[in-house]
NUPA-374613 format. One record per atom (N, C-alpha, C): residue in one letter; x, y, z. Coordinates in steps of 0.001 Angstrom, whole numbers, plus 500000, padded with zeros to 6 digits. Atoms other than C-alpha are relative to their C-alpha. Example, Ala and Ser with C-alpha at 12.3 -4.5 7.8 and 13.67 -1.06 7.14 Angstrom:
BEGIN
A500890498810500000;A512300495500507800;A500900501200500000;S499180498810499940;S513670498940507140;S499230501090500730;
% end
This chain:
BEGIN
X499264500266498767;X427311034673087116;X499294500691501159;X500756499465498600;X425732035005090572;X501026500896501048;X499403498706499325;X426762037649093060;X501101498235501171;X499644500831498813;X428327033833095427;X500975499397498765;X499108500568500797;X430344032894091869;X499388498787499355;X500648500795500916;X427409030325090513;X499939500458498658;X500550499227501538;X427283030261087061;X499463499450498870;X501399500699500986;X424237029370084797;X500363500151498642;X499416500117501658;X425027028601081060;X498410499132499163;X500938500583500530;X421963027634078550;X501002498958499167;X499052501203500572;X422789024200076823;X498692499340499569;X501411500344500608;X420352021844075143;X500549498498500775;X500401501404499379;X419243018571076968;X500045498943498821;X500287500804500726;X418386015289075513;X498813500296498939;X501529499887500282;X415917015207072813;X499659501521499518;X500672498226500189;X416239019214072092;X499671500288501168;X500243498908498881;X415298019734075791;X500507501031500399;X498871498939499468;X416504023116076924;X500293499486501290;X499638500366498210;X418224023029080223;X501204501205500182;X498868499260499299;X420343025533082399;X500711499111500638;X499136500647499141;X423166024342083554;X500825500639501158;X499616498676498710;X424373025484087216;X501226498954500644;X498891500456499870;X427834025113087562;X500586500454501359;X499513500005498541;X428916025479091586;X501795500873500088;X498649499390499856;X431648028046092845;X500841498909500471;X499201501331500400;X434875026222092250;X499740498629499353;X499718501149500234;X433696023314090797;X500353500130498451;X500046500099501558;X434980022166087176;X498764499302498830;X500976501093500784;X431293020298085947;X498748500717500661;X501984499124499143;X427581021620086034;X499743498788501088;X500581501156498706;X426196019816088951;X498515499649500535;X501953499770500354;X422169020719088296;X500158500260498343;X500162499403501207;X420631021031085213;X498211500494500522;X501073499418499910;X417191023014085058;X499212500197498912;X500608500471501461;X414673021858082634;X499145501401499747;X501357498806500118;X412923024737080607;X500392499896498339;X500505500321501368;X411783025426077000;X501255499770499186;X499355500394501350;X413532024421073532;X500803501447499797;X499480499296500416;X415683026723072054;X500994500809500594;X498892499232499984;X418231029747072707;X499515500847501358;X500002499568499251;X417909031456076108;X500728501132500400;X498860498902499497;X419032035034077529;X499640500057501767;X500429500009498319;X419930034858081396;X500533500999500341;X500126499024498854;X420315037659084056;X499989499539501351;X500152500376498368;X421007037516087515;X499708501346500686;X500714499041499292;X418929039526089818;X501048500314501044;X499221499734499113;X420913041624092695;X499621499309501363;X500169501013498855;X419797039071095357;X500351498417499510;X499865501243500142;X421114036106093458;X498815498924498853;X501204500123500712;X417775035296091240;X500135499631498400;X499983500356501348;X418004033509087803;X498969500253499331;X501017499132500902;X415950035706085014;X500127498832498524;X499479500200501218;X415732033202081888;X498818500511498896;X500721499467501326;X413953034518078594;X499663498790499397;X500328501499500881;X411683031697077080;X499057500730498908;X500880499537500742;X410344033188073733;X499098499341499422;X501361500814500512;X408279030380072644;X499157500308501147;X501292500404499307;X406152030748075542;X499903501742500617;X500004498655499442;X406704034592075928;X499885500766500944;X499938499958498040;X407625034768079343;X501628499876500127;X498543499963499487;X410391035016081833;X499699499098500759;X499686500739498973;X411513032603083970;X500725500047501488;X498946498898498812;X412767033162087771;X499937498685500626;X499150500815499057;X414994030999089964;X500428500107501031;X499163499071499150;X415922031859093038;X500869498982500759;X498783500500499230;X418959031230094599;X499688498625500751;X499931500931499410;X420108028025095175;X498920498543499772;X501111501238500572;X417198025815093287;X499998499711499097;X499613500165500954;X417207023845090742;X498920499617498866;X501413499826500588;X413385024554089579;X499541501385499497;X500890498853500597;X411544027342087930;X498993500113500838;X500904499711498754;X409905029053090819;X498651500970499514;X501484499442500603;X407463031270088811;X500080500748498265;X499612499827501288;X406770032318085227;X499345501269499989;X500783498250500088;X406161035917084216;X499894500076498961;X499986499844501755;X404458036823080914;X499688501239500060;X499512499062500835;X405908038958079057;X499078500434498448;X500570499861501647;X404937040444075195;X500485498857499313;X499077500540501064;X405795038893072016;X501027499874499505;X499146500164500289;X408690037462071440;X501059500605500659;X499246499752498878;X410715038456074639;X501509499647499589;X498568500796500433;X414562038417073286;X500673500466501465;X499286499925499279;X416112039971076091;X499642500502501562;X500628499542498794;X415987040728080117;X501024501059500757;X499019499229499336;X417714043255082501;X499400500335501616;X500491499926498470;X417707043596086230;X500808501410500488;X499239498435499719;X417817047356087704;X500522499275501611;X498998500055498463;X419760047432091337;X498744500111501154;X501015500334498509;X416291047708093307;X499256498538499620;X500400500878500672;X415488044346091404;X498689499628498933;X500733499843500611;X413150045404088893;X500515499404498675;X499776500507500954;X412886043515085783;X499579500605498965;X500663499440501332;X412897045058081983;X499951499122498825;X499629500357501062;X412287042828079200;X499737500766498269;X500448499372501070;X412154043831075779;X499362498504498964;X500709500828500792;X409640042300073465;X499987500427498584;X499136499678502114;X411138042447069600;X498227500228498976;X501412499873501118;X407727042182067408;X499216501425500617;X501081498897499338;X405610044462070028;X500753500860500078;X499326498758499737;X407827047319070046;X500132500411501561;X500161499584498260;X407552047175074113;X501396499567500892;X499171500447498492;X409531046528077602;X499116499848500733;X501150500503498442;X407542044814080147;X501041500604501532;X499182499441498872;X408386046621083223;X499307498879501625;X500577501135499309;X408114043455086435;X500535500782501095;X499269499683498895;X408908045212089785;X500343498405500773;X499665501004499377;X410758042943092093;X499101498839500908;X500654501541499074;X409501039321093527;X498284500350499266;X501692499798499578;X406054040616091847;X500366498904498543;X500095501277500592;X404212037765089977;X499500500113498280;X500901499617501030;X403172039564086629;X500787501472499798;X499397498424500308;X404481043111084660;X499025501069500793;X500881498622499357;X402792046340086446;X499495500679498544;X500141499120501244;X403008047795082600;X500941499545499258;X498823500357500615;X405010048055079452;X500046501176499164;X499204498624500895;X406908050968077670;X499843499667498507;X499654500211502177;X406328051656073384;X501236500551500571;X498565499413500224;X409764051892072397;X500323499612497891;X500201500140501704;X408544051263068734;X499687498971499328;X499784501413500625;X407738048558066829;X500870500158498807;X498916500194500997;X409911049590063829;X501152499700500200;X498413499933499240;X413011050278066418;X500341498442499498;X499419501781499724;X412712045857066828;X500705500367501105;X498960500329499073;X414002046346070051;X500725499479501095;X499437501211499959;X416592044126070807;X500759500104501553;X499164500542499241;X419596044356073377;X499141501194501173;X500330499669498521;X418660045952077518;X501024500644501070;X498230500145498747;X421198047449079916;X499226500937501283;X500348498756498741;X419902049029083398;X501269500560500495;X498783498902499365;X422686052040084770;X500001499475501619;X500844500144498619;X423016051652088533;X499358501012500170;X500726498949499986;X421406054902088511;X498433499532500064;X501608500189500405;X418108053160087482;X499651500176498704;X499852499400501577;X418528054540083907;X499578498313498879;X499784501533500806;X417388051695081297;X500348500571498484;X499897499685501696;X418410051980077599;X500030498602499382;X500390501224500591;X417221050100074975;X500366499954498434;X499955499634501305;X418926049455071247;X499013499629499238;X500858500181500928;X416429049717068383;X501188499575498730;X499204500263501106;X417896047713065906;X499910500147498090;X500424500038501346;X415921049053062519;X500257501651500353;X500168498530500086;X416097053084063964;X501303500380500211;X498744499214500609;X419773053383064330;X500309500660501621;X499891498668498789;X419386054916068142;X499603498598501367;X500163500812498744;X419255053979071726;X498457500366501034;X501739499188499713;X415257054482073621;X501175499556501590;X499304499321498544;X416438056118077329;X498714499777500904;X501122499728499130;X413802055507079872;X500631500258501358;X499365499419498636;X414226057219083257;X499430499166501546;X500168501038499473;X414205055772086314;X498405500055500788;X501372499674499505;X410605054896087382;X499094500711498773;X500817499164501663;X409410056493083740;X499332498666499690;X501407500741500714;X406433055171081729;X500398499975499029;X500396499858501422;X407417056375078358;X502025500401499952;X498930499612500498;X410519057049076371;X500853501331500425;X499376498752499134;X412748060029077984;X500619500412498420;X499771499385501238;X414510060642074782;X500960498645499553;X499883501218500571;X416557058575072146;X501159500516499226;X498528499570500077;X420343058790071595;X500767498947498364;X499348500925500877;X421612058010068035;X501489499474499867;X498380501003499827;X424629055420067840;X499921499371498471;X499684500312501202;X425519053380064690;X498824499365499377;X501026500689500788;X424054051345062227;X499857498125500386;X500153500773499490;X422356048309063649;X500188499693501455;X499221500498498377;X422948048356067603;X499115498741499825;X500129500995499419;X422291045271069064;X500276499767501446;X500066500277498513;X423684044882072313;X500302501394500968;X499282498695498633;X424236047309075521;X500285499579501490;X499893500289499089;X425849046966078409;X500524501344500736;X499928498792499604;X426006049669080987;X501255499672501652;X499211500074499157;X429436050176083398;X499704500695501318;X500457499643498387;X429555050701087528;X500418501625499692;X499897498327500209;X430499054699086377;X498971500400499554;X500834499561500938;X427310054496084283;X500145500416498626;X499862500058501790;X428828054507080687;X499686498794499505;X500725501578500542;X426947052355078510;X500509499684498367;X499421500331501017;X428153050878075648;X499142499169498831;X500816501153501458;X426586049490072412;X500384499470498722;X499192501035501605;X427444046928069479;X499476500580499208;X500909499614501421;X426741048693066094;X500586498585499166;X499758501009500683;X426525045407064306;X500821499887498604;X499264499617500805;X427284046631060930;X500893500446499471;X498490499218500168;X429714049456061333;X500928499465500961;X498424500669499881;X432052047060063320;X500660501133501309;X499602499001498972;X432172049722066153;X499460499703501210;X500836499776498698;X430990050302070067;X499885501379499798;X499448498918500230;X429547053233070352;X499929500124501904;X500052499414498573;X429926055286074147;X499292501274500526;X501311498920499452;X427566057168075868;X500283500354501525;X499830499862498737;X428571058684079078;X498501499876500723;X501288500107498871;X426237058578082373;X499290501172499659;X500483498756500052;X423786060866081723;X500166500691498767;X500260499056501319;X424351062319078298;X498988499702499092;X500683500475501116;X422561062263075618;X499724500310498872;X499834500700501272;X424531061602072939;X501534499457500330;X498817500078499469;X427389059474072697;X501252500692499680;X498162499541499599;X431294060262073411;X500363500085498184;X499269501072501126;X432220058379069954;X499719499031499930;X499853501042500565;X432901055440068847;X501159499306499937;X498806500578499813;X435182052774069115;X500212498990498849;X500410500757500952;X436413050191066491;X500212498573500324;X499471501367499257;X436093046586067043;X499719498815499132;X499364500252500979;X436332043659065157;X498453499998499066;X500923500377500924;X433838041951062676;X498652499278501264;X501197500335499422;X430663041925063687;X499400500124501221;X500220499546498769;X430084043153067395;X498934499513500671;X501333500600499574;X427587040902069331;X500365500492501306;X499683499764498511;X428132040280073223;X500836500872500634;X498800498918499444;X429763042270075693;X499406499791501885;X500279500729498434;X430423041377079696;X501305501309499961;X499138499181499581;X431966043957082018;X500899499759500889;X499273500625499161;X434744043155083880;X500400500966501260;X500497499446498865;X435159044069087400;X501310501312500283;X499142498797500017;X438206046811086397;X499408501451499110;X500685499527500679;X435618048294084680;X500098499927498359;X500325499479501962;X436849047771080798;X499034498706499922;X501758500339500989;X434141046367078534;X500887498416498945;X499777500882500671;X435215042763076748;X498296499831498778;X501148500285500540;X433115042511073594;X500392499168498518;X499489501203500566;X432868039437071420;X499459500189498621;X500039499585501539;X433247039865067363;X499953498677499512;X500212501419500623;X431657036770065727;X500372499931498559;X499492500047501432;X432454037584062015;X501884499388500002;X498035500928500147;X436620036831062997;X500249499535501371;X499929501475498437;X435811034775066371;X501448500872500631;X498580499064499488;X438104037887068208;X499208500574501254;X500541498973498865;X437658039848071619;X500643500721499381;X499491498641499872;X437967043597071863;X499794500571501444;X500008499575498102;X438887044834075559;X500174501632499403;X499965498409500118;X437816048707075560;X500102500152501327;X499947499696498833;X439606049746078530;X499226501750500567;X501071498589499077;X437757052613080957;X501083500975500717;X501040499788500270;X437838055373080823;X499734500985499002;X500543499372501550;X438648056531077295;X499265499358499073;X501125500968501266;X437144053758075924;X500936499184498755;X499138500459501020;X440462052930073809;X499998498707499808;X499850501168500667;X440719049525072079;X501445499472500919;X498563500587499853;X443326047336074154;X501012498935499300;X499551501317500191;X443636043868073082;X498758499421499296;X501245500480500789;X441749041735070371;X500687498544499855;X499294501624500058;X442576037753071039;X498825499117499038;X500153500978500962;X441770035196068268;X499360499017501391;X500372501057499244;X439202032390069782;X500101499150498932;X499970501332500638;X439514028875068684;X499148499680499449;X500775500738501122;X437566027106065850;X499179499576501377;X501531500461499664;X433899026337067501;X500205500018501005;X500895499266498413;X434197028169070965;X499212500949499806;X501137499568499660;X431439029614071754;X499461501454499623;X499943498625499603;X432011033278071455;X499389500783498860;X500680499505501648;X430155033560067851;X498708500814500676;X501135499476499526;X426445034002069056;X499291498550500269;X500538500973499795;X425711030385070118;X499302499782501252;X500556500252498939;X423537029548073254;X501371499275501011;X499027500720499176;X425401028713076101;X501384500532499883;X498180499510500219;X429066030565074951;X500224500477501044;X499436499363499272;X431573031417076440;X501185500587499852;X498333499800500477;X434843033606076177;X501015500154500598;X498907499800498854;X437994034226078059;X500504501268499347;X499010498596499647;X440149037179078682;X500728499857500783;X499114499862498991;X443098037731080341;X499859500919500658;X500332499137498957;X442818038838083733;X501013501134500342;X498602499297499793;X444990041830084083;X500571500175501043;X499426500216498762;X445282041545087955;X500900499183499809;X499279501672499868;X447130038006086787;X500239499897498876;X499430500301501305;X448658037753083350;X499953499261499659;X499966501383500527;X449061034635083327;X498559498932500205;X501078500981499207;X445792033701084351;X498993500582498848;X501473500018500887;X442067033160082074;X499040500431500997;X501342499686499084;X439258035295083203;X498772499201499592;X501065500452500684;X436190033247082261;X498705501496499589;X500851499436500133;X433522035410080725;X498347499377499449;X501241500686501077;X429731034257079988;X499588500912499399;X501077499206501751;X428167035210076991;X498623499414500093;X501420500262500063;X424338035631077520;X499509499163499057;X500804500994500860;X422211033064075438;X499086500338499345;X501138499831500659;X419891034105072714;X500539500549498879;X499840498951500960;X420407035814069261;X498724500052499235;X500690499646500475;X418139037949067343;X499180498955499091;X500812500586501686;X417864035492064166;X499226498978500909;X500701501200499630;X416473032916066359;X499166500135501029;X501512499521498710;X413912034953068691;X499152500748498551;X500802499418500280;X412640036786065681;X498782499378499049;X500908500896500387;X409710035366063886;X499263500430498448;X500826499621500700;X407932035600060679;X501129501603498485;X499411499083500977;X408356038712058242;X501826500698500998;X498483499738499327;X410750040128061295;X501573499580499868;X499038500904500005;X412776037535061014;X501691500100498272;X499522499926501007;X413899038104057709;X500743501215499597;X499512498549500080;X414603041875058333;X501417500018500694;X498307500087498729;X417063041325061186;X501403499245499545;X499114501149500944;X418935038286059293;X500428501000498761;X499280499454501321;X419656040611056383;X501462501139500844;X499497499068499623;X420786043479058537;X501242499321500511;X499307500665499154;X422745040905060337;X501181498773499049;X499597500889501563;X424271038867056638;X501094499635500994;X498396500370500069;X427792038830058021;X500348498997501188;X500049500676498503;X426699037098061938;X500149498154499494;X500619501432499749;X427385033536062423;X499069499476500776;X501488500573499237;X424092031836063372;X500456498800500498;
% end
């Protein structure tokens, strides 16, 4: 979702074409589609409005800017690029799963400046920039989160959380939160520490997670197709709603989930669920590591 209420959803074209679809504040129907590679996509919106999409067949990012309904320039990235993150001065981090790296892209530039080891055993997977500038990155084979500081080259230090993170998303207080896939938990990491708070429990299987603008954390459990709203700012478990047979909210390209808005009770918050999962960016022997760790995920 764009900072004007656009909101880009990956979807597959005719033929297997990929395509973004850019759905217009207020309207009920995409109204562009935006042709780009095959497969599962993770998008980002830059703090000027800027569509970030992740194309791992061609191991690059893609950038959009506001208001077009073309791919304005392509940035290559490492191997196998699963995920992207945009810091608040519009610097781009992707992480590249096989190469153990993060391509670090400062803003509007046409190419990475560099790229951070963050391991190749880690595999690492999910991205979250702090507004601070802070990036953290889960390693999904080491069990821990890689901390880079803001404007850092190299790893700052490396905060263990559960077994399997996968995703992170980091709140406007700067608590960042991460899916331990396996143990069925989030864990919490205040701004600045380093190590987390605890742990929270949530349902089966812990993939996505979108922050909502009261600050709690909605994060989407694909093993029993359930949200878990961890309200801010103990982090407690509020509400875990049952989604319907084949919405989106598993780990499919393009999902999407709802929540109730608590300003409005009676009212559906829409939430998007980024586009991409591990089993289907990782490649080769990788591929087979992540998929085990991952047995219980619907693909």
């Amino acid at each position: 979702m764009t900072p004007d209420g656009t909101l880009y959803v990956s979807q597959s074209g005719e033929s297997g074409q990929g395509e973004i679809g850019v759905v217009a504040p207020g309207s009920d129907k995409t109204t562009l589609a935006i042709k780009v590679s095959g497969g599962s996509h993770w998008l980002a919106v830059g703090p000027e409005g800027s569509l970030y999409i992740v194309e791992s067949s061609g191991n690059s990012v893609s950038v959009v800017k506001p208001g077009d309904a073309w791919v304005e320039r392509h940035i290559q990235a490492g191997p196998s690029p699963v995920e992207v993150a945009l810091a608040a001065d519009g610097t781009a981090y992707a992480t590249n799963q096989l190469a153990g790296t993060v391509s670090v892209v400062p803003a509007l530039a046409p190419a990475p400046t560099h790229t951070i080891d963050v391991g190749a055993k880690a595999q690492p997977h999910g991205i979250a920039a702090a507004p601070d500038g802070t990036v953290y990155v889960a390693g999904i084979l080491t069990n821990d989160v890689a901390v880079i500081e803001p404007g850092g080259t190299s790893v700052a230090r490396r905060i263990p959380v559960g077994s399997a993170p996968q995703e992170v998303v980091a709140g406007a207080d700067g608590t960042v939160y991460v899916t331990n896939s396996l143990d069925d938990t989030v864990s919490v990491i205040p701004a600045g520490a380093d190590a987390a708070s605890g742990t929270v429990p949530s349902g089966d299987d812990p993939g996505r997670m979108a922050v909502r603008r009261d600050g709690s954390v909605v994060v989407v459990n694909r093993g029993d197709k359930s949200l878990t709203v961890i309200e801010p700012p103990t982090a407690a478990p509020a509400t875990a709603a049952s989604l319907e047979e084949g919405a989106a909210g598993g780990a499919g390209a393009g999902g999407a989930a709802s929540a109730a808005d608590p300003a409005n009770p009676g009212a559906v918050l829409s939430l998007p669920v980024m586009a991409g999962v591990a089993g289907g960016l990782v490649l080769c022997a990788a591929a087979a590591v992540v998929l085990l760790l991952r047995r219980r995920a619907a693909l």
